[in-house]
MARTORVO-658254 format. One record per residue (C-alpha): residue number from 0; x, y, z. Coordinates in steps of 0.5 Angstrom, whole numbers. Example, Ala and Ser with C-alpha at 12.3 -4.5 7.8 and 13.67 -1.06 7.14 Angstrom:
<sites>
SITE   num       u       v       w
SITE     0      25      -9      16
SITE     1      27      -2      14
</sites>
This chain:
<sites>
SITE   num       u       v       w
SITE     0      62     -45      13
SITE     1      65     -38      13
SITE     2      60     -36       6
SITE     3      54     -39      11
SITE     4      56     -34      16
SITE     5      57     -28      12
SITE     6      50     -29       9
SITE     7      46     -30      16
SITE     8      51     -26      22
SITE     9      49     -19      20
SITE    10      41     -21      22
SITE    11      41     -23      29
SITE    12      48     -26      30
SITE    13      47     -30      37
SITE    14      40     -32      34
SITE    15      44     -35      28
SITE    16      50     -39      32
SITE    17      45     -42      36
SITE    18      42     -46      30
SITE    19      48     -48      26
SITE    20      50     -50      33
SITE    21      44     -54      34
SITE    22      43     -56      27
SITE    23      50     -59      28
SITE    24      48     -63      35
SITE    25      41     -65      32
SITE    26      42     -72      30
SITE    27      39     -72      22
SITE    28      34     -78      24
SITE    29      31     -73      29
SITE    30      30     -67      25
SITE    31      28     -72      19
SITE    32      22     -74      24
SITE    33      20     -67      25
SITE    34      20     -64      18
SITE    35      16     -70      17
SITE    36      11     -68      22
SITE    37      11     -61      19
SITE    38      10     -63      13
SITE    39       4     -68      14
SITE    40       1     -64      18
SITE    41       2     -56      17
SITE    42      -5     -55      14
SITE    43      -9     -57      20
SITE    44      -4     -54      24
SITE    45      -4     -47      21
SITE    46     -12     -48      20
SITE    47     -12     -49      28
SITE    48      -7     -42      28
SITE    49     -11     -38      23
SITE    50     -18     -40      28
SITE    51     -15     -37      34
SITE    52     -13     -31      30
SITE    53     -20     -30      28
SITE    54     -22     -30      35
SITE    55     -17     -25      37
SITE    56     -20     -18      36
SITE    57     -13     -14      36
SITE    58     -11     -20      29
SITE    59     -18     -20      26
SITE    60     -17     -14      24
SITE    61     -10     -16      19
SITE    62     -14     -21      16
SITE    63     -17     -22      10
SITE    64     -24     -23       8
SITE    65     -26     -31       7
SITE    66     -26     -31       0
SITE    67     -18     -31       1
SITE    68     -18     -35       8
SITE    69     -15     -41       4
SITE    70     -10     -37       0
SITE    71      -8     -34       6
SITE    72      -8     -41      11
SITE    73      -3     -44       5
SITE    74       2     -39       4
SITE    75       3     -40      12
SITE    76       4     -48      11
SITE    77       9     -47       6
SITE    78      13     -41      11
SITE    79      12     -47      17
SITE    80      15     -52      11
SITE    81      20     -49      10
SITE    82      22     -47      17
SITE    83      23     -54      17
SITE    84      27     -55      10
SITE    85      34     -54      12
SITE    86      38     -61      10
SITE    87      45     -58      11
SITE    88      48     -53      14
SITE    89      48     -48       7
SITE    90      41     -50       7
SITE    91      40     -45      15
SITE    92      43     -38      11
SITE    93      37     -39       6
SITE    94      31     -42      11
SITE    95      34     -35      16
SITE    96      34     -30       9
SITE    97      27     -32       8
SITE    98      24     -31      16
SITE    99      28     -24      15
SITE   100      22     -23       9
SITE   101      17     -24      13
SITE   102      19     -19      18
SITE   103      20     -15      12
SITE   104      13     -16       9
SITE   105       9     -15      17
SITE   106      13      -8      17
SITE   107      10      -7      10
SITE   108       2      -9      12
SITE   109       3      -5      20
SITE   110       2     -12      23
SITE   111       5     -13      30
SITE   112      10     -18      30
SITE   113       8     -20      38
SITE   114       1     -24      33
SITE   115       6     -28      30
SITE   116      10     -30      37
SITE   117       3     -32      40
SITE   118       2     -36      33
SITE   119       8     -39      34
SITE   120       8     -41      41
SITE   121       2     -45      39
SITE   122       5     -48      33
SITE   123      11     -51      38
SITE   124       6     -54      43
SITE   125       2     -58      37
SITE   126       9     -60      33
SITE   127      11     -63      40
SITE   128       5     -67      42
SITE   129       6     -70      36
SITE   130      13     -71      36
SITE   131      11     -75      43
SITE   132       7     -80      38
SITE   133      13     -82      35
SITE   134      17     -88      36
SITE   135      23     -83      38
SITE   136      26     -85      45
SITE   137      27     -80      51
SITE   138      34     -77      48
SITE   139      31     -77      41
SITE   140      25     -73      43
SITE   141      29     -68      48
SITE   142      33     -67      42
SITE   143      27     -65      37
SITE   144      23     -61      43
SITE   145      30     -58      43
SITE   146      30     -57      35
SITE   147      23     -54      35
SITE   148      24     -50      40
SITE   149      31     -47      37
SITE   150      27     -46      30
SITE   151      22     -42      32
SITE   152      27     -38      37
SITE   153      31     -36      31
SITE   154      25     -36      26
SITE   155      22     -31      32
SITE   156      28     -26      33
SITE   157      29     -25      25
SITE   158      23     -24      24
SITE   159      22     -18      30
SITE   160      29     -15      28
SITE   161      27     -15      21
SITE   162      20     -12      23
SITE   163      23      -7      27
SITE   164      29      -4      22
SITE   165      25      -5      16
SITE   166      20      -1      20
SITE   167      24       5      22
SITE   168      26       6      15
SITE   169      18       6      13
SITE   170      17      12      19
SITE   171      24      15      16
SITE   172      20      14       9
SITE   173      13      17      12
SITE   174      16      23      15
SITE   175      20      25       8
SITE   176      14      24       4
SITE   177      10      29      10
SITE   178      16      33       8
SITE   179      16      32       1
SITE   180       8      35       1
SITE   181      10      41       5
SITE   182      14      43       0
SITE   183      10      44      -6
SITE   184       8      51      -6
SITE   185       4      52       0
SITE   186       1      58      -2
SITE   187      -2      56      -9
SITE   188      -4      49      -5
SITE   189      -8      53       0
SITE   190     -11      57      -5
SITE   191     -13      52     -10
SITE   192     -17      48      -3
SITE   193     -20      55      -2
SITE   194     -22      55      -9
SITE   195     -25      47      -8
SITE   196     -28      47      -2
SITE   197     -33      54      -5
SITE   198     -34      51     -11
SITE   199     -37      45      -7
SITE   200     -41      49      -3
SITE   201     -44      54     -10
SITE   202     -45      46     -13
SITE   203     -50      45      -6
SITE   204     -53      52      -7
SITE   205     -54      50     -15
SITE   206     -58      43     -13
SITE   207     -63      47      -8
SITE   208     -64      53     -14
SITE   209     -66      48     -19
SITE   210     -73      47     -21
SITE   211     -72      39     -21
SITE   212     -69      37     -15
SITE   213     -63      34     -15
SITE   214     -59      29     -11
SITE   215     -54      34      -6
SITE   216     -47      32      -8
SITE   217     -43      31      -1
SITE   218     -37      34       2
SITE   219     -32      27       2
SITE   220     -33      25      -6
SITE   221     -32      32      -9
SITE   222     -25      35     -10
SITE   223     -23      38      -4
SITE   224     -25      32       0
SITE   225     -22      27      -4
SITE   226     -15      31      -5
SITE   227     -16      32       3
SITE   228     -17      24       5
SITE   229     -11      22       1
SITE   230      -7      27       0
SITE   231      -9      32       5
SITE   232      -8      28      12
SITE   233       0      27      10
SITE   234       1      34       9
SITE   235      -3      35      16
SITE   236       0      29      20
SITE   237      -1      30      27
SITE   238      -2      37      26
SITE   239      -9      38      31
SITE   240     -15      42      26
SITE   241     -14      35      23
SITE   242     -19      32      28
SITE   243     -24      38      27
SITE   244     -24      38      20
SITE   245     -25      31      19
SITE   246     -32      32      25
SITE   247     -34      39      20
SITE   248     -34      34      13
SITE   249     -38      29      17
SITE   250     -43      34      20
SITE   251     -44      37      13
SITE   252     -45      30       9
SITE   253     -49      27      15
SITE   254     -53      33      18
SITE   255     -53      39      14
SITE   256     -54      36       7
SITE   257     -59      32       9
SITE   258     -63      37      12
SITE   259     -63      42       6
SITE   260     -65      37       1
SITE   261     -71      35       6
SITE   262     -74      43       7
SITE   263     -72      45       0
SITE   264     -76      39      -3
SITE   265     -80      37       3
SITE   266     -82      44       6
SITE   267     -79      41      13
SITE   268     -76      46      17
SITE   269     -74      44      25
SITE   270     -68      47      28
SITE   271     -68      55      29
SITE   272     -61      56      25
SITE   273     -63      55      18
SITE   274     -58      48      15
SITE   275     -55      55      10
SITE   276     -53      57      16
SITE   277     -50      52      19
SITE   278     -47      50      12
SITE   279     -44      57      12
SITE   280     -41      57      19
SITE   281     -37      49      18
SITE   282     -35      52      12
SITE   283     -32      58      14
SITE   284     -28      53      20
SITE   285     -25      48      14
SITE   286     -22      55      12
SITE   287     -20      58      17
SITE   288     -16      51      19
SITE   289     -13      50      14
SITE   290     -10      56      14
SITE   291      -7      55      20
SITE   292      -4      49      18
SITE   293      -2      52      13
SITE   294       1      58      15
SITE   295       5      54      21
SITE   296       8      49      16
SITE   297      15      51      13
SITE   298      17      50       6
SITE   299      21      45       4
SITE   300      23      43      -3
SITE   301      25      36      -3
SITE   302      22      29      -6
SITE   303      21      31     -13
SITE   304      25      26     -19
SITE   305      28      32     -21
SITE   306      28      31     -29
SITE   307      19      30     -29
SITE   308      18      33     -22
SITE   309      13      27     -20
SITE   310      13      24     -14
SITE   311      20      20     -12
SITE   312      20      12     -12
SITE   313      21      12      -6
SITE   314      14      14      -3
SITE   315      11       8      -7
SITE   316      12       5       0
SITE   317       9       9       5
SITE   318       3      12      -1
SITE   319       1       5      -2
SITE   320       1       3       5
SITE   321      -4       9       7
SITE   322      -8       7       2
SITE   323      -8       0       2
SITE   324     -10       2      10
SITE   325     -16       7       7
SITE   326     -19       2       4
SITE   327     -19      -3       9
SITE   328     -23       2      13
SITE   329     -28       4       8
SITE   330     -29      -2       5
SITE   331     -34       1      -1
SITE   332     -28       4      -4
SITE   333     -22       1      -7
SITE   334     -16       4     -11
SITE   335     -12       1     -16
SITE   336      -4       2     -19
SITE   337      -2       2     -25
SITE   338       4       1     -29
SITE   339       6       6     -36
SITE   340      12       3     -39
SITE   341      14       8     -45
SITE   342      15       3     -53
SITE   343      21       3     -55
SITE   344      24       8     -51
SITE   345      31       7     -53
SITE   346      30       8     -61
SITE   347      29      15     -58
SITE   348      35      16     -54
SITE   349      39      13     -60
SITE   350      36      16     -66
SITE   351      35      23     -63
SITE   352      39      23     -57
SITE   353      39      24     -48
SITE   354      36      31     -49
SITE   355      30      29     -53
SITE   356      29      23     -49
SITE   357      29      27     -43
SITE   358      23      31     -46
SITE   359      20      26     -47
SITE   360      20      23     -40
SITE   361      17      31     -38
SITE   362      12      31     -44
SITE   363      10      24     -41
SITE   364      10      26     -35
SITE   365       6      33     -35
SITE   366       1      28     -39
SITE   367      -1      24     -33
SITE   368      -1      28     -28
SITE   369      -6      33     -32
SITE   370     -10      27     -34
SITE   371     -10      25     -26
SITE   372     -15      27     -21
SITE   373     -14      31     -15
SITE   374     -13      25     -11
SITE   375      -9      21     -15
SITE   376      -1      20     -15
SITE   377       4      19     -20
SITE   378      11      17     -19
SITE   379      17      16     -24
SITE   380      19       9     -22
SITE   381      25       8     -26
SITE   382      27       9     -32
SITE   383      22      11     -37
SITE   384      18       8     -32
SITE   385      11      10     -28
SITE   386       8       9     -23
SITE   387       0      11     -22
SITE   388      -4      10     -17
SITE   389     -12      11     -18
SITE   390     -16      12     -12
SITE   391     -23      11     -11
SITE   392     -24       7     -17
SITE   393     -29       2     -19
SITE   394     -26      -4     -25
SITE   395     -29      -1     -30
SITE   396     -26       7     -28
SITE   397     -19       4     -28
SITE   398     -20       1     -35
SITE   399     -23       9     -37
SITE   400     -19      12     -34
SITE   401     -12       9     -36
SITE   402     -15       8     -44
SITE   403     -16      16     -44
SITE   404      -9      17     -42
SITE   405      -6      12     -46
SITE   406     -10      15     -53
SITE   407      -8      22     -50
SITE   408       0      19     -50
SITE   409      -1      16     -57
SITE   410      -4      22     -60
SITE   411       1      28     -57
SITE   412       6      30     -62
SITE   413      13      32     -57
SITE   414      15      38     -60
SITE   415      24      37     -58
SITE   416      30      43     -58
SITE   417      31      42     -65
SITE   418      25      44     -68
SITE   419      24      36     -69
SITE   420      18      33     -66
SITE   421      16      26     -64
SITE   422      11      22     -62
SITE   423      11      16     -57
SITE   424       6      11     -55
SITE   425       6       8     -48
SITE   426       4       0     -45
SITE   427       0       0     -39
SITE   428      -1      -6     -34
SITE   429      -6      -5     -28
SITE   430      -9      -9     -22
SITE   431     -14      -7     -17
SITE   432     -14      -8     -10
SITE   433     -15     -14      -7
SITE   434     -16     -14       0
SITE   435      -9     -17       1
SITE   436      -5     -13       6
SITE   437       1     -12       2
SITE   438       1      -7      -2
SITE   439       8     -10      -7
SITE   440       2     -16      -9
SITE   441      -1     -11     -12
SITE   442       4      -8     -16
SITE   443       7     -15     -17
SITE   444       0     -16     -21
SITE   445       1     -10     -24
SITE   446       8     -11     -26
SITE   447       5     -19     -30
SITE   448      -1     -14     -33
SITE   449       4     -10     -36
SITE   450       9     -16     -38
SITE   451       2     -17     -43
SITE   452       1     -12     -46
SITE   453       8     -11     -48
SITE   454       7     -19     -50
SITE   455       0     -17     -54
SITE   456       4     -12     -59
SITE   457       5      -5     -54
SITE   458       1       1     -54
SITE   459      -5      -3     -50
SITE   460      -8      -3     -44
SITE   461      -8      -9     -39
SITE   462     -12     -11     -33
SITE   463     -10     -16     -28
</sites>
């Protein structure tokens, strides 16, 4: 009983003594009945629960579209089955580990706990009007209503202790990795986003000089509005130009280009400052806010996995969250995560040694962050091991861009310290977002994507 109590006090310890105590004085017929109950009827129960959510506006938003509302509705039975599952007080630890996993998930996906309190405070009431159905007598159904009651009690503050520690280490996570994008070299970053937002702007100019006209480009799909919508807004988190940077980039792409394109192939003209002008001035404002957010911020070198100088595993969390959130806002746009194994990395530390293997990794690496775009990300993930997250990507961009990678991997020649070379090949699994909320799903996919790749002879891509 001590091993019990060791495994489950260190989540909510009065919670978890009120359940064993509880479990012991709840006759095992009654907890019988209930999980019978449970058990028949959890999907109309959860479907019920689920409808209700769907007509909340504040929990509409964290579901998923209709063509996974089932998948959804079955994953939440069985978390309601197993809620009920416990048959012996060593049972309890893992029903009690599993509520802390679904903090841990709801911390994951941004979903506030106080939805699943009102979820279950419904779930209660239908368990018990159908408890009063049963054959139970009056102190047999007192003490299921009890039993209910301390289950979701439990089940409740779990996963509310859970949601809010796992959700402090996010926001520790996310303030580390805003850090960690201060410290890259500030004044070569600003530069290169000058040089970006012109390079834009020059491309507009080109498209109204052509003698055959041509679609304008817009300003959120180039280089700079890529690098500043996934990459950009964690380095100016909080800061107040973002705002206004953001209006410019709209202005531009909804106003100004279409009013270019029209008095340049139309001969329309309105307004008595000409759409160049305007063009002009919202660019000159980006700039000089940009400048300002950069001159304010302080250098900060921290976050980088030291031996590739990709991002640390440790902003896998907090990058794939903010993407999983911008898809779900922009719904024409999803992303996909990649995982890039390196063939039969140990023969290279074995035959030639750790150094030489360590020149592998960083060749690997600068060979994954050249061929990456401005908005993408790679992570050392672990060992010779990386993580690559592709935004604003069509299925078929993942396959093209992860096959060009993979030929690039296979047809280097790594030059080593000795004066030796080597040459090394790479397994890729990937999966494409799928609307579902928590952003490990996807990498779990991709992880299965990878195993078959390997499984299917190495040096291949795989999609999931």
């Amino acid at each position: 009983m001590n091993d019990v109590h060791e495994r489950i006090d260190g989540a909510v310890p009065e919670a978890v003594r009120s359940y064993l105590t509880a479990f012991r004085e709840c006759p095992a017929e009654v907890r019988r009945q209930v999980r019978g109950i449970v058990l028949a009827h959890r999907i109309p129960f959860i479907e019920g629960f689920y409808a209700g959510l769907e007509q909340d506006e504040d929990a509409a938003r964290f579901l998923p579209g209709e063509d996974r509302r089932e998948r959804i509705i079955r994953l939440l039975a069985d978390w309601f089955d197993h809620l009920f599952s416990a048959e012996s007080e060593a049972e309890v630890a893992a029903v009690v580990a599993y509520q802390k996993q679904i903090g841990e998930v709801h911390a994951r996906i941004g979903l506030p706990p106080d939805l699943m309190v009102r979820g279950m405070s419904a779930l209660r009431s239908l368990v018990i009007h159908r408890l009063v159905e049963t054959t139970l007598d009056r102190v047999q159904l007192l003490a299921a209503a009890d039993w209910v009651g301390v289950t979701m009690d439990v089940s409740r503050a779990v996963i509310i202790t859970s949601f809010v520690g796992s959700s402090e280490r996010i926001a520790r996570t996310d303030e580390a990795y805003r850090l960690f994008a201060l410290a890259q070299n500030l004044q070569v970053e600003r530069e290169r986003q000058r040089a970006w937002l012109m390079e834009w702007s020059h491309s507009v100019l080109l498209a109204l000089h052509r003698p055959i006209p041509r679609n304008l480009p817009p300003l959120a799909k180039s280089e700079f509005g890529r690098w500043f919508r996934h990459k950009g807004l964690a380095v100016l988190d909080g800061a107040p130009e973002v705002p206004l940077i953001e209006e410019s980039i709209r202005r531009i792409d909804e106003q100004i280009v279409p009013r270019l394109a029209l008095e340049r192939f139309d001969g329309a003209t309105s307004g008595a400052t000409s759409p160049t002008e305007l063009l002009d001035a919202e660019i000159s404002a980006i700039k000089f806010h940009l400048n300002t957010v950069f001159e304010i911020q302080i250098e900060v070198e921290n976050g980088r996995d030291p031996l590739t100088r990709l991002l640390s595993r440790r902003f896998v969390p907090i990058v794939l969250g903010r993407e999983v959130a911008i898809t779900r806002k922009h719904r024409d746009r999803s992303f996909a995560v990649a995982l890039l194994d390196l063939d039969e990395f140990k023969s290279v530390n074995d035959q030639l040694g750790h150094d030489a293997g360590d020149v592998v990794l960083q060749y690997t690496a600068a060979t994954i962050a050249n061929e990456l775009r401005a908005g993408d990300f790679a992570f050392r993930y672990g060992g010779e091991e990386f993580l690559i997250c592709l935004t604003d990507v069509t299925d078929e961009d993942v396959g093209k861009v992860l096959e060009k990678l993979r030929k690039r991997i296979a047809g280097s020649s790594v030059p080593l310290p000795n004066g030796q070379s080597v040459t090394v090949t790479a397994s890729i699994g990937a999966a494409v977002h799928d609307d579902h909320p928590d952003y490990q799903q996807l990498i779990s996919r991709a992880d299965v994507a990878l195993y078959r790749a390997k499984s299917n002879g190495r040096n291949r891509v795989e999609i999931g």
